[in-house]
C-alpha positions in Angstrom: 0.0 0.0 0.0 2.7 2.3 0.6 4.6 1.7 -2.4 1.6 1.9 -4.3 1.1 5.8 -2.3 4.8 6.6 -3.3 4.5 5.7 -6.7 1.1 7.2 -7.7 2.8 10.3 -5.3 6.2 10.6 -7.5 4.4 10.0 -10.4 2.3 13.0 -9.5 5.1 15.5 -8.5 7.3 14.7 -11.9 4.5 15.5 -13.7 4.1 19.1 -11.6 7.0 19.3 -11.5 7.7 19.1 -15.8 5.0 21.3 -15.9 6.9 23.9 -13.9 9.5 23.8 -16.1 8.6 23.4 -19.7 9.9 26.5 -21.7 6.8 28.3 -23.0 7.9 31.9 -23.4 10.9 33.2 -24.9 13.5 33.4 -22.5 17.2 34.1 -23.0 19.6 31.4 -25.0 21.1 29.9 -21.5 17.5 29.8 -19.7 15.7 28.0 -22.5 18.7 25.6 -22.8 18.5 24.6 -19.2 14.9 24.7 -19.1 14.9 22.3 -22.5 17.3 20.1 -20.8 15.2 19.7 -17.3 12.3 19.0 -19.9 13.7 16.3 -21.6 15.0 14.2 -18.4 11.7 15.0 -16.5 9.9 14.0 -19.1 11.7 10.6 -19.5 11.7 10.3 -16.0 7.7 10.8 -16.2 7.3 8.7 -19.4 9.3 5.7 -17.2 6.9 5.8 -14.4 3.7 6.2 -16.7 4.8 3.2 -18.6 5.8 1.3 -15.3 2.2 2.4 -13.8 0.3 0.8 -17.0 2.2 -2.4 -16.7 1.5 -2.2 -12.8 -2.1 -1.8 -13.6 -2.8 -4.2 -16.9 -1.3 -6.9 -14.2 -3.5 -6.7 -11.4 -7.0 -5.3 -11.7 -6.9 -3.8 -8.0 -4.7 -1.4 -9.3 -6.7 -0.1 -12.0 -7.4 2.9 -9.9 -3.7 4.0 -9.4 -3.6 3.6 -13.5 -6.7 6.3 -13.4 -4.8 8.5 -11.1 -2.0 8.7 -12.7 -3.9 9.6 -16.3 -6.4 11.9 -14.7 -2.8 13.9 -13.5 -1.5 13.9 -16.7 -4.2 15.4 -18.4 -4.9 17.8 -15.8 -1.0 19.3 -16.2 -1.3 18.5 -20.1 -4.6 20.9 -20.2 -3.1 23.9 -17.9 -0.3 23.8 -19.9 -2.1 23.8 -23.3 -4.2 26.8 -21.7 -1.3 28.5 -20.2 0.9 28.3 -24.3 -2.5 29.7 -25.7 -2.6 32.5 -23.3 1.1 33.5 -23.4 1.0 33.1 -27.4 -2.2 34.5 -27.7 -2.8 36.9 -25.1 -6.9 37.5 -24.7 -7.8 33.5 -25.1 -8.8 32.8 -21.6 -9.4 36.1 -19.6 -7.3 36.0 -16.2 -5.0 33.5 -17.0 -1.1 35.0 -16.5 0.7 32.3 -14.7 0.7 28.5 -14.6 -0.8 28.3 -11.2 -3.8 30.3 -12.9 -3.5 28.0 -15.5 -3.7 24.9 -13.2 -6.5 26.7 -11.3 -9.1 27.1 -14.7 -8.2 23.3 -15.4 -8.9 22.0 -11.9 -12.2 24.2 -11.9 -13.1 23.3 -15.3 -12.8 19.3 -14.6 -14.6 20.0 -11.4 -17.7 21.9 -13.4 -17.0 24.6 -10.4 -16.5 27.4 -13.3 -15.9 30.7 -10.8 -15.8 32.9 -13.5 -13.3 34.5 -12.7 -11.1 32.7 -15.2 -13.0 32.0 -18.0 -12.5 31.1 -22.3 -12.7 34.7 -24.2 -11.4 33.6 -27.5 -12.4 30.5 -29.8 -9.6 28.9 -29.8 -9.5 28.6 -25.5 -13.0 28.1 -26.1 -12.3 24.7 -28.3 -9.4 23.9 -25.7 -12.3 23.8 -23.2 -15.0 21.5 -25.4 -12.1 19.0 -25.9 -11.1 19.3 -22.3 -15.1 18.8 -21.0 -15.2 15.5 -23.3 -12.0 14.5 -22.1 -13.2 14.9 -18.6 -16.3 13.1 -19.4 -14.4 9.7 -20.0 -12.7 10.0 -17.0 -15.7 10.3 -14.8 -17.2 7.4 -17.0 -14.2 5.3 -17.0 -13.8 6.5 -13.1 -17.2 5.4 -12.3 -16.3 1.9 -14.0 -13.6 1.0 -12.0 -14.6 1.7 -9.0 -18.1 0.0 -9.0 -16.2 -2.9 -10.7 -14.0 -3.2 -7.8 -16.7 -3.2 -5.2 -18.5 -5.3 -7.0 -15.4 -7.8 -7.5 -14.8 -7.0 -3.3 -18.8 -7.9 -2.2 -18.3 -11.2 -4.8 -14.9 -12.1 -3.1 -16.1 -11.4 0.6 -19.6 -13.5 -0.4 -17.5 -16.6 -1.3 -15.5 -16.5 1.8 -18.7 -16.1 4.0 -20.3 -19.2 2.3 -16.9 -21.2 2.4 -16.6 -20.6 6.1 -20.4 -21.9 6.7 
């Protein structure tokens, strides 16, 4: 269980972590280069783990869950940073955005349905972004809801057998 904690845990912070660091703006020569290099090894480090996570999780059903977790982190970081390039290449997409954090703040709210407001799609383009990110976040929740029922269901089945065995 705690491996299983750690692993879904470092997957999460590499994945923050790359997000952090991917060069979106033009920066000087030495920054970009440093920034491209972290990229890259975060990145394989991430892809690693991923990879190691799906094999984890097409081997034992239980841990099916950790497999969602890990994907629903992804394309949380993979959204904000979509939405945080549009707004820094085209300024005016998505109304409030300046920073990544604001960025991982309208994904989080948008996957939630919470919507504030106070960030919201101006432009088409975000406006797309968002569609793709609502359908997106529509096959989680439905995938989500799949696992998890299927588990309880295989738990109650599992927990059945050994009450009738032991009578």
């Amino acid at each position: 269980m705690v491996s299983r904690v750690l692993r879904l845990g470092s997957v999460s912070v590499l994945l923050l972590v790359l997000f952090l660091v991917v060069p979106v703006r033009s920066e000087t020569t030495g920054t970009t280069l440093v920034r491209g290099l972290a990229t890259a090894v975060l990145l394989g480090a991430a892809i690693t783990v991923l990879l190691w996570q799906l094999r984890l999780t097409a081997e034992d059903q239980d841990r099916r869950v950790d497999g969602l977790v890990a994907s629903l982190v992804l394309v949380v970081v993979t959204f904000a940073l979509g939405f945080y390039a549009l707004e820094v290449h085209r300024p005016g997409e998505v109304a409030g955005l300046d920073t990544r954090v604001d960025a991982l703040y309208f994904t989080c709210s948008t996957m939630l349905t919470i919507g504030y407001g106070d960030v919201h799609a101006a432009g088409q383009t975000a406006r797309v972004l968002v569609l793709v990110q609502m359908v997106v976040d529509i096959v989680f929740v439905a995938t989500a809801g799949s696992l998890l029922t299927g588990r309880m269901r295989r738990r109650a089945q599992s927990r059945a057998r050994r009450a009738g065995e032991s009578s």
